[in-house]
DODRENNU-157815 format. One line per field, with one value per residue (C-alpha): y negated, z, x negated; residue number from 1. Coordinates in Angstrom, 3 decimals. Example, Ala and Ser with C-alpha at 12.3 -4.5 7.8 and 13.67 -1.06 7.14 Angstrom:
2
py	(4.500,1.060) $
pz	(7.800,7.140) $
px	(-12.300,-13.670) $
num	(1,2) $
//
This chain:
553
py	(-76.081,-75.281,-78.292,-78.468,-79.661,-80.695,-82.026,-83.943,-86.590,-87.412,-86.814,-83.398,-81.609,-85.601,-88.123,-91.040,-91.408,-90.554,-89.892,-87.033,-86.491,-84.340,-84.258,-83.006,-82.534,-84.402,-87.127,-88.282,-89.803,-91.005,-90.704,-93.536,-94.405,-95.120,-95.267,-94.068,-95.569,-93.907,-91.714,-92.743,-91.240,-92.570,-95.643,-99.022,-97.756,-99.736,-97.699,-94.778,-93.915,-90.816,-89.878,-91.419,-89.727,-87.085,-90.213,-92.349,-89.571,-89.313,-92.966,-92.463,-90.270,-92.001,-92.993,-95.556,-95.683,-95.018,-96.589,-95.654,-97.935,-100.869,-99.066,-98.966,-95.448,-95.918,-98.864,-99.202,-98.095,-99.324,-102.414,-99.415,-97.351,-100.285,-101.595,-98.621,-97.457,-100.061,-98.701,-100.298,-100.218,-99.514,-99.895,-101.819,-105.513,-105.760,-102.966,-104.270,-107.738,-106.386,-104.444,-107.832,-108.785,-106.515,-106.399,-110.001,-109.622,-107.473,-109.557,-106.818,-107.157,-109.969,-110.928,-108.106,-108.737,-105.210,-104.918,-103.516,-104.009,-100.944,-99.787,-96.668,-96.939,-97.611,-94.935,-94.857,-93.194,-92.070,-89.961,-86.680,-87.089,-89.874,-90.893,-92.022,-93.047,-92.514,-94.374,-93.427,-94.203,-95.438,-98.116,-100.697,-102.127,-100.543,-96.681,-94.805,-91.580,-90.267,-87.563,-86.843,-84.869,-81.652,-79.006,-76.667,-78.791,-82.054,-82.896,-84.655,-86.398,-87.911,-90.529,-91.247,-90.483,-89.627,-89.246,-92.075,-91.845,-95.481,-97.367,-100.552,-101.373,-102.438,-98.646,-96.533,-93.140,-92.359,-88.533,-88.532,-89.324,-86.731,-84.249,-85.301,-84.694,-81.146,-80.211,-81.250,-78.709,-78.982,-76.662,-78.428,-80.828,-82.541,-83.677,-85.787,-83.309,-86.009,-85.189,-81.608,-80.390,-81.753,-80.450,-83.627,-86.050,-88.932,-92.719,-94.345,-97.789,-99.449,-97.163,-98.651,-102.131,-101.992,-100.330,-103.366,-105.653,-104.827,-104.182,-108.188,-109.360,-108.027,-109.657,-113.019,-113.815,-113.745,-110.553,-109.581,-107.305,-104.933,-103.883,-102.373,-105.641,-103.653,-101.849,-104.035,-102.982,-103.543,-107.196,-107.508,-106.142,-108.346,-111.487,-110.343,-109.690,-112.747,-115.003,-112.891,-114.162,-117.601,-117.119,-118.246,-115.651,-116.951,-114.851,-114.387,-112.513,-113.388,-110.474,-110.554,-113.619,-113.259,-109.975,-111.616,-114.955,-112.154,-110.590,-113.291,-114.561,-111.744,-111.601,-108.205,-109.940,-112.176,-115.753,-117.087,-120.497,-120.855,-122.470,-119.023,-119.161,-120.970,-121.205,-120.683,-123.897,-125.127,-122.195,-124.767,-126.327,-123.491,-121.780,-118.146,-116.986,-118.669,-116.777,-113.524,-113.213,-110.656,-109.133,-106.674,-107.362,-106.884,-105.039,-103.974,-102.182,-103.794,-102.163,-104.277,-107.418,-106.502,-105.352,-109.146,-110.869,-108.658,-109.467,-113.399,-113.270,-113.408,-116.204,-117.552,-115.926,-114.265,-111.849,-113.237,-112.318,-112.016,-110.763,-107.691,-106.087,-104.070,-101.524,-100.728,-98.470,-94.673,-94.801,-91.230,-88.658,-89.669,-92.993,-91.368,-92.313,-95.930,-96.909,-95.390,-97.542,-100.521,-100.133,-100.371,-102.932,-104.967,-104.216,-105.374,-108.537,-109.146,-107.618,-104.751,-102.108,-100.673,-98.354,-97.564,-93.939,-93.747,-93.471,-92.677,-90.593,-92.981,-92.182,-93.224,-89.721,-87.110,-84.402,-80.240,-80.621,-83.860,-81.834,-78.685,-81.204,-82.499,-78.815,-78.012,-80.725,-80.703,-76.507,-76.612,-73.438,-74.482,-76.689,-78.503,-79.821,-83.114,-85.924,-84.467,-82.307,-78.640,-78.247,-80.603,-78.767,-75.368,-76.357,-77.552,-74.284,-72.405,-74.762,-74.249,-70.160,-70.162,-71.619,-68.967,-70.168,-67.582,-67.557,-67.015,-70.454,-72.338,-73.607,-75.479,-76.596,-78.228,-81.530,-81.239,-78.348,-77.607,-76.008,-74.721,-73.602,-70.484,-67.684,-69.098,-69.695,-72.083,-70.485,-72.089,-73.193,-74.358,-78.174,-81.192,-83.953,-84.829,-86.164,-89.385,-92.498,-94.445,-98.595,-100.691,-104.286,-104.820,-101.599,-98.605,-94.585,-95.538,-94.866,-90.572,-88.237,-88.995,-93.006,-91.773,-89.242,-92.191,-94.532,-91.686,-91.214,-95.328,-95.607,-92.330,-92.552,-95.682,-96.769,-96.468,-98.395,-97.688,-100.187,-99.230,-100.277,-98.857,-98.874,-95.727,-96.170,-95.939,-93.672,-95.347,-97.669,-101.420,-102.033,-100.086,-98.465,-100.911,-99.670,-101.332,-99.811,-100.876,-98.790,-96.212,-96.548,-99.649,-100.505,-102.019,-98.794,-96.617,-98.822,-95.196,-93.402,-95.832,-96.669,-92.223,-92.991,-95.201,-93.194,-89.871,-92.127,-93.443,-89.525,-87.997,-91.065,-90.198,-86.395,-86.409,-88.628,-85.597,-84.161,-83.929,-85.390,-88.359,-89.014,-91.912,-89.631,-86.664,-89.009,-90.756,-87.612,-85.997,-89.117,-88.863,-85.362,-85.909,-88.363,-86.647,-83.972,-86.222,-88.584,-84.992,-84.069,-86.722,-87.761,-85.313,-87.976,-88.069,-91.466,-92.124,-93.138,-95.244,-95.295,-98.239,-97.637,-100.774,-100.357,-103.293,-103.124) $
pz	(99.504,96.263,93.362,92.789,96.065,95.453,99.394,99.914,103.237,102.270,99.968,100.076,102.390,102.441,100.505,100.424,101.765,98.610,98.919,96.908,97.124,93.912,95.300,91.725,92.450,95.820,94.704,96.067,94.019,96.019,93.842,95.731,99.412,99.895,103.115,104.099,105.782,109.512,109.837,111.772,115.601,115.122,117.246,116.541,114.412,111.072,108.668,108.530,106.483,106.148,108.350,107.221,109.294,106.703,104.343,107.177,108.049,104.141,102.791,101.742,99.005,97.992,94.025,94.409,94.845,92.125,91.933,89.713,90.066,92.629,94.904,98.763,98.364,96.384,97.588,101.037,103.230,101.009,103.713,106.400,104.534,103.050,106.701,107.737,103.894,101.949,98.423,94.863,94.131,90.027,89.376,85.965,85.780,87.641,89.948,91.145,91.627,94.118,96.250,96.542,98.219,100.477,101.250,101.579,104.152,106.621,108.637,108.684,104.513,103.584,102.075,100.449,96.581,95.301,92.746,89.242,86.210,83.856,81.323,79.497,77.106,80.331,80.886,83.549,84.273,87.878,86.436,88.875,86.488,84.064,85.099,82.324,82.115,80.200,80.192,82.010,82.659,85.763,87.297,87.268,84.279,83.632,85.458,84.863,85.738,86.228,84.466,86.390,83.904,85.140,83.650,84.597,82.684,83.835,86.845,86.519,88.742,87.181,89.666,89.787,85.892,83.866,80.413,78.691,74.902,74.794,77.728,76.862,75.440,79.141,80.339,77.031,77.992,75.564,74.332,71.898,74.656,76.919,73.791,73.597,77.211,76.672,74.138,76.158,78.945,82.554,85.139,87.616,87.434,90.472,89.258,90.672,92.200,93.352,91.530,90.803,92.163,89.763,85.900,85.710,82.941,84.500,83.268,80.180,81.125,78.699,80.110,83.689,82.049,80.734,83.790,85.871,83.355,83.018,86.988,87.305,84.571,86.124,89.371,89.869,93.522,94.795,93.951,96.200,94.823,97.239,95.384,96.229,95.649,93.594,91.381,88.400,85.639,87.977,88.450,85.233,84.601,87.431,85.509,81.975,83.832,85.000,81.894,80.179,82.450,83.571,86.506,88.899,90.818,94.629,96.044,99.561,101.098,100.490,99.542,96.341,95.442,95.549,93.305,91.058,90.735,89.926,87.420,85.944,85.218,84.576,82.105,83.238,84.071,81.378,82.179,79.510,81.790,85.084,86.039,86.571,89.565,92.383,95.820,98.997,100.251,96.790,96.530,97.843,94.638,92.787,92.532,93.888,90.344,89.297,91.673,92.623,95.286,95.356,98.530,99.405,102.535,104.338,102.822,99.622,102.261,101.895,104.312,107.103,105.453,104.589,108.256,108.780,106.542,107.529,111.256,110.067,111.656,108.063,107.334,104.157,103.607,105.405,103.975,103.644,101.489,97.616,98.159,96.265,97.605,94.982,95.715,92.643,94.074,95.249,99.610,100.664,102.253,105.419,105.210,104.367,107.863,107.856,104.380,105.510,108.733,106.827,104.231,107.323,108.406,105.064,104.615,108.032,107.351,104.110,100.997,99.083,98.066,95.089,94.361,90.575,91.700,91.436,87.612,86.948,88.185,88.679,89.698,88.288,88.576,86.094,86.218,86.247,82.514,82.440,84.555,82.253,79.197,81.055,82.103,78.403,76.842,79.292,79.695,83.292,84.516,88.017,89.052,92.277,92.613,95.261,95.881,97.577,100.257,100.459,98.726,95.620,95.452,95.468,92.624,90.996,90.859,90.184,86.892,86.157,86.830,83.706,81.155,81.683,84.445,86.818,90.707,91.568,89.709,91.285,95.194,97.453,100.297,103.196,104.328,104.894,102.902,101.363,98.135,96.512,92.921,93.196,91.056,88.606,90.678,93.318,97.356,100.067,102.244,105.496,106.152,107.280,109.971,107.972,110.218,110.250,111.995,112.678,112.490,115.290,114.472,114.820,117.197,114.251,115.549,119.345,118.741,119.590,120.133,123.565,123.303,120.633,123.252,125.870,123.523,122.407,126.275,126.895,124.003,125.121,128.946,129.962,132.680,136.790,138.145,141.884,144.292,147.748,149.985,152.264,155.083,153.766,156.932,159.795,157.449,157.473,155.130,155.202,153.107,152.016,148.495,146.124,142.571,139.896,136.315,132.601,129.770,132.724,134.194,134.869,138.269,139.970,139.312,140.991,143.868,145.809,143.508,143.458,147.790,147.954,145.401,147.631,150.379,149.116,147.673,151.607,152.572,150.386,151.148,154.494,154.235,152.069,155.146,157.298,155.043,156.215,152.788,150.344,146.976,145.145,142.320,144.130,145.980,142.883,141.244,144.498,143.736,140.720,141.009,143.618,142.031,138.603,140.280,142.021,138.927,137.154,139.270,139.522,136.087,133.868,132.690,132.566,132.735,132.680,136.040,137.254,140.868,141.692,144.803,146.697,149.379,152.353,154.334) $
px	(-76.512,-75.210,-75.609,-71.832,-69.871,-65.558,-63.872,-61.381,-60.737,-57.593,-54.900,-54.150,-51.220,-50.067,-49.093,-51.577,-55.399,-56.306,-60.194,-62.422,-65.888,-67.726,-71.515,-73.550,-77.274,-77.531,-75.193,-71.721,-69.510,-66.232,-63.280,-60.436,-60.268,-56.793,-54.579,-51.201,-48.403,-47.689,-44.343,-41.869,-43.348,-46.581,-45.241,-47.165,-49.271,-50.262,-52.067,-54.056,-57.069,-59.204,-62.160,-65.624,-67.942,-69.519,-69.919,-71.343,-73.957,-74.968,-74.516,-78.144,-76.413,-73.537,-74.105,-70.500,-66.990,-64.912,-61.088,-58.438,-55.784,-54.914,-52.778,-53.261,-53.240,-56.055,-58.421,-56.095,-59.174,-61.833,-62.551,-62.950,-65.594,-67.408,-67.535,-70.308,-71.422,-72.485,-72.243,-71.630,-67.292,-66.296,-63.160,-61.649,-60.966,-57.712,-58.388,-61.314,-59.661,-57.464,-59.659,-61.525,-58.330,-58.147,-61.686,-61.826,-59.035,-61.409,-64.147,-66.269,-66.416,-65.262,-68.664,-69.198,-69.757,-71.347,-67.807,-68.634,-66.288,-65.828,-63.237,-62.203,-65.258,-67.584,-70.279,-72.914,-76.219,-76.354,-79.576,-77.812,-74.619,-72.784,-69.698,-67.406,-63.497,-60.175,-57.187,-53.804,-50.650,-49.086,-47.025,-49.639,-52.180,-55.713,-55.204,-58.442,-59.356,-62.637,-65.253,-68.026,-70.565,-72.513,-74.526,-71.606,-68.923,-67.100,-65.448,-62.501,-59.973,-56.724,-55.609,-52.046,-50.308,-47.641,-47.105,-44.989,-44.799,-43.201,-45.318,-46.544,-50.278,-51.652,-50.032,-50.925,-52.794,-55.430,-54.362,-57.694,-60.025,-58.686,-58.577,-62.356,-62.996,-61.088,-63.508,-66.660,-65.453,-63.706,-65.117,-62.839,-60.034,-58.619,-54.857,-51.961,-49.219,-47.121,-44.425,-45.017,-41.499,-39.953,-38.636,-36.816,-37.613,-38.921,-37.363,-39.859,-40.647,-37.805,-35.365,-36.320,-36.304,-32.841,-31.302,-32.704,-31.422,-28.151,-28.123,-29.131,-27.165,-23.778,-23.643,-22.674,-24.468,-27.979,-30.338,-32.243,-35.172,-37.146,-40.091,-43.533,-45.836,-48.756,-46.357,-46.992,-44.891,-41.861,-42.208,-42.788,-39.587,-37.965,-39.792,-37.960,-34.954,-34.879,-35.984,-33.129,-30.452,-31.320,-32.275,-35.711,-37.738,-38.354,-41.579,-41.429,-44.532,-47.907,-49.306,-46.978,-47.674,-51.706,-51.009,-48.876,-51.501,-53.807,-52.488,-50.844,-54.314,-55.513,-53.127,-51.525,-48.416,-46.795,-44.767,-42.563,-42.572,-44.137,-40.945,-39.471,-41.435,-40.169,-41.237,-38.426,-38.508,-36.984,-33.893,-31.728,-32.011,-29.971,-27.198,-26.996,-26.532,-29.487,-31.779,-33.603,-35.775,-38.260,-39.266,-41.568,-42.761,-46.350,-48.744,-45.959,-43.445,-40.041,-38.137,-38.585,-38.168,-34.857,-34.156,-35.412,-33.079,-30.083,-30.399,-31.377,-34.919,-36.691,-38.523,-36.427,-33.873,-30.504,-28.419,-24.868,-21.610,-21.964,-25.921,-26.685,-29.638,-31.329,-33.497,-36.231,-38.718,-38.728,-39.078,-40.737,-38.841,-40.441,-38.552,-35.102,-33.792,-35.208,-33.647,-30.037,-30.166,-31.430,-28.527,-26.149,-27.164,-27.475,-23.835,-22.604,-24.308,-21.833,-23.824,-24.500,-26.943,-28.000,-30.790,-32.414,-32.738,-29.273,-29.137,-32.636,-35.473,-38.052,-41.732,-45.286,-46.320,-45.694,-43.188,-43.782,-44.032,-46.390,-48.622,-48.445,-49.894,-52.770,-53.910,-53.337,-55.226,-58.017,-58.111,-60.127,-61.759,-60.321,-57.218,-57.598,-54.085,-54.378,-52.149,-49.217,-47.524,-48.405,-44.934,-46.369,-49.311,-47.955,-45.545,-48.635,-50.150,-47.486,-47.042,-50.757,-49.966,-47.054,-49.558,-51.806,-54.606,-55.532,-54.684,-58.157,-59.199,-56.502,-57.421,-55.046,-57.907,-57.181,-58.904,-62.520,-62.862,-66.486,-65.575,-69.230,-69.887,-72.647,-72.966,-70.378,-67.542,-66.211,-66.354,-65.353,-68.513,-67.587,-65.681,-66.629,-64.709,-61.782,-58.897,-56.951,-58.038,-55.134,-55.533,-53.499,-54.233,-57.816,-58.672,-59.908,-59.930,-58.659,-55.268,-55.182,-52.597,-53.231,-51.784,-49.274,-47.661,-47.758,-46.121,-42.869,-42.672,-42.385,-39.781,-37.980,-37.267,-39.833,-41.846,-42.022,-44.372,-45.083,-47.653,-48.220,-51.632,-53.404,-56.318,-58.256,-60.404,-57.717,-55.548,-52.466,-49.878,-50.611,-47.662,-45.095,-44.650,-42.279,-40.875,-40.386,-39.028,-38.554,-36.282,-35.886,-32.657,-30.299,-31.764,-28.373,-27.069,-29.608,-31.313,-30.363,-32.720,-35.244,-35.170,-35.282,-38.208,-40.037,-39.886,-40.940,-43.926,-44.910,-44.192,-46.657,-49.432,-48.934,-49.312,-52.290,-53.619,-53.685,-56.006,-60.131,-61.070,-59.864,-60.385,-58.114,-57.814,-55.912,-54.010,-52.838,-52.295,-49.976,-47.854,-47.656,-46.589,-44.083,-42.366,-42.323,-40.461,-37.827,-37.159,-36.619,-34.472,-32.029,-31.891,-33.331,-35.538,-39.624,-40.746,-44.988,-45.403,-48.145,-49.111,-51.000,-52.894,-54.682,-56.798,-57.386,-60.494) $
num	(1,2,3,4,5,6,7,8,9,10,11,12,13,14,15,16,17,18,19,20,21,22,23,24,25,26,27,28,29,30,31,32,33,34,35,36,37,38,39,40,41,42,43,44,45,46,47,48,49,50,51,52,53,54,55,56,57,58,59,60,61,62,63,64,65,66,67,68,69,70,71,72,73,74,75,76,77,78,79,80,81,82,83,84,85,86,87,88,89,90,91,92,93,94,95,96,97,98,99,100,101,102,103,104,105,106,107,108,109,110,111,112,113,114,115,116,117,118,119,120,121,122,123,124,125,126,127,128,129,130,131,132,133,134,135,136,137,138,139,140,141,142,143,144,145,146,147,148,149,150,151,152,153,154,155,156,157,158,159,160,161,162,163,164,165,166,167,168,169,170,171,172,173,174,175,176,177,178,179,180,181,182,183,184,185,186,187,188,189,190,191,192,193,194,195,196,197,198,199,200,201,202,203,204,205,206,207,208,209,210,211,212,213,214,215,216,217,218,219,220,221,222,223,224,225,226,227,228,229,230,231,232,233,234,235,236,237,238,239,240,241,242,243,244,245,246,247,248,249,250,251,252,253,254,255,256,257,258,259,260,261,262,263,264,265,266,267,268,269,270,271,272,273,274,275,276,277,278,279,280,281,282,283,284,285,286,287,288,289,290,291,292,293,294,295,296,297,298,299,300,301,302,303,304,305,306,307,308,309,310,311,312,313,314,315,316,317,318,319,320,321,322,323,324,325,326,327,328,329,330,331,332,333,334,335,336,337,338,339,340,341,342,343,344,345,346,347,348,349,350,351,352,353,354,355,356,357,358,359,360,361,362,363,364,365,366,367,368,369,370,371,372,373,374,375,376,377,378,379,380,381,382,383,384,385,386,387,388,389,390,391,392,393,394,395,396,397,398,399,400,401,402,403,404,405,406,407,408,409,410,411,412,413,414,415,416,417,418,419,420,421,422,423,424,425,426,427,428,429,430,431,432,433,434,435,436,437,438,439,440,441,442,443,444,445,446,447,448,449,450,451,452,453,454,455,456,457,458,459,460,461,462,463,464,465,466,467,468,469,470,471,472,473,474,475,476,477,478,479,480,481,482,483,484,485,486,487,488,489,490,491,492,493,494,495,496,497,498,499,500,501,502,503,504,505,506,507,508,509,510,511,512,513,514,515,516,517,518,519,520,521,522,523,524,525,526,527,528,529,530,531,532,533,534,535,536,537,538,539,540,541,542,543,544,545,546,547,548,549,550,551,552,553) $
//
């Protein structure tokens, strides 16, 4: 195998699950192990995080985990890998103080304590490589990439960035140290495409500020604020909003509030008073102009939580007349159709919406042009653009193709991918098990396309249940079949349908009888069959059936 190995689990042809392997000498570093959020048919499904398997068979191998930022689609499935490799996690100071929430949230892990602090002047002997750090900038404090050193030239992997000329101190990227890195040499650089589709100028940080200021400081009711709970430099614009107009901040999930005790003592976040904090049970206290309630909902997705307070099953608060809803982050394509339904919904309960996309383009990831400075700076032999849709990452490399990089340097791999370096240049060498592993409450990897094609059929045309008995030994019906339906059809409007059901179900039992042979299997499965046919028939419907076949000796 060749010294030089680049894969990715995660994070590429998607958006999310960020996870990167760079194996140097024998060595595998693990660049991120996010998650992603499911789309909208994977019904019940939680999260989903990459496949672990390759790094489960090698955890022997595995030098650490390296974090960029505090994102779920960076340390999301961190708790999941650490569960079956038990390697050290690097990360900076606040990074690393929220994946110890989240992997103190997991049984398996919660006693896991193998976190290492580093910052942009960190470097560390791994004896195969050093891995050092540079500062970027992104919608949360203390964004690092990575540079993983190799005889060959460095390895580097952005994580999430942009390029903001006027960001604040905690946000500042550090142009020398990536000039530095330049200079030293990139064989290969693995860079954000999130964004990549895009020419337009992305909002600075003050610009974001004062649109959200002026938004707040114009309406006379309540504010509601949906927000993504890790996106730092938001809620601190919320907080400044809020000292700027009077008015207390009411924190209603508890994952924001253990982010925002984090960081306030981390001192990421800045207070003027901690009596701009208030807690819900006290907003009866104030007057709706005095208050702004920031929601974003389990594990940083608002969405629902507003569906919650529109419909008045949210824990605190209900969405009533004079409410302005305001909506401060960027929901993915993917969620289009979720957001328009919630925005009905907010309005028929008496308030309205407003989104900060609708004056600025806002996004923590840099632009076409953004993208176009890092590959200039850094001047990589190869571009692996990750982090996106295949659409992202195409734009990406057509970006990278009008400064001058050639097409044969530039590779768009798949997950899994084994990307080699021999003889000078990277080949692809094969793949490894790369696929998602979707997380339903506490079950990990059970949840298929199998249960996920059951589940659209049960929230498409339902259930039929059918229970019949039988003597298998004298070949004959003990008790008649009875049916019994949910989400199929409205059963005082089709008993016909369901009595013609029940007996074509005692027909077919019977029938198969006359057979030499029995097996409960085939019998089920002519049932089944039958029925399918018949329910088809009269109502262009296919419901999962379930025969339920008892036998009585």
């Amino acid at each position: 195998m060749s010294d030089i190995n680049i894969m990715a689990l995660g994070g590429v042809r998607e958006n999310g699950k960020n996870l990167y392997i760079a194996e140097v000498k024998d060595t595998i570093f693990v660049l991120d192990a996010g998650l992603k959020y499911p789309e909208n048919e994977q019904l019940g499904v939680d999260v989903i995080v990459p496949n672990f398997e390759y790094l489960v068979e090698n955890k022997e191998r595995v030098a650490g985990v390296f974090l960029t930022h505090g994102h779920a689609d960076a340390i999301g499935a961190l708790p999941y890998l650490l569960e079956n490799v038990r390697v050290p996690v690097f990360g900076s100071h606040l990074t690393i103080e929220l994946a110890k929430l989240v992997v103190k949230n997991y049984n398996a892990t919660k006693k896991f304590k193998d976190f290492h602090v580093i910052n942009a002047s960190s470097e560390i002997d791994f004896g195969a490589s050093v891995v050092s750090f540079f500062k970027t900038t992104h919608s949360i404090p203390e964004s690092l990439g990575v540079v993983i050193k190799t005889d060959e030239g460095n390895i580097v992997y952005t994580g999430d960035f942009k390029f903001d000329q006027a960001a604040d101190p905690f946000y500042k990227t550090d142009f020398g140290r990536l000039a530095e890195i330049g200079n030293e040499g990139v064989l290969a650089l693995l860079s954000d495409s999130a964004n990549a589709d895009s020419n337009i100028q992305v909002a600075s940080m003050h610009e974001e500020a004062e649109e959200i200021l002026n938004t707040i400081a114009d309406w006379e009711g309540r504010v509601i604020v949906a927000a993504v709970a890790s996106n730092i430099v938001r809620i601190q614009q919320i907080f400044d909003a809020a000292e700027a107009t009077g008015r207390r901040v009411v924190l209603t999930g508890h994952d924001v509030e253990n982010i925002v005790r984090t960081a306030i003592q981390l001192k990421k976040l800045r207070l003027v008073s901690e009596r701009l904090l208030i807690k819900p049970k006290e907003m009866n206290k104030f007057d709706d102009n005095e208050l702004i309630i920031l929601e974003t909902g389990r594990m940083g997705e608002p969405l629902n939580g507003l569906r919650k307070m529109s419909i008045g099953r949210h824990r605190y608060v209900e969405i009533k007349d004079g409410d302005l809803v305001y909506i401060v982050t960027t929901p993915t394509i993917s969620k289009e159709a979720v957001v328009a339904r919630v925005e009905n919904m907010i309005y028929q309960a008496g308030g309205v919406v407003k989104s900060i996309t609708k004056n600025l383009r806002v996004s923590g990831h840099g632009n076409a042009r953004d993208l176009q400075l890092m590959l200039n700076i850094l001047r990589p032999k190869y571009l692996f653009p990750v982090q996106g849709e295949y659409r992202q990452l195409d734009a990406h490399a057509r970006a990278a193709l009008e400064i001058g990089l050639y097409p044969e340097n530039i590779f768009i791999v798949k997950r899994g991918d084994i990307m080699s370096y021999e003889q000078g240049e990277f080949v692809h060498n094969g793949s490894v098990p790369a696929g998602d592993v979707m997380i339903d409450g506490n079950a990990i990897g059970d949840v298929g396309n199998i249960v996920l094609r059951d589940r659209k059929i049960l929230s498409e045309d339902g259930i039929f249940i059918v229970a019949i008995t039988v003597n298998r030994r004298e070949k004959r019906i003990i008790s008649k079949a009875k049916v019994n339906t949910r989400g199929f059809v409205y059963v005082k409007k089709s008993r016909d349908i369901l009595r013609e059901a029940s007996e074509l179900v005692n027909t077919t039992v019977e029938n198969y009888f006359t057979k030499d042979s029995f097996d409960w299997a085939e019998l089920k499965s002519s049932v089944r069959d039958e029925l399918a046919k018949y329910l088809f028939d009269q109502t262009k419907r296919r419901p999962a059936i379930l025969p339920v076949i008892m036998e009585v000796k």
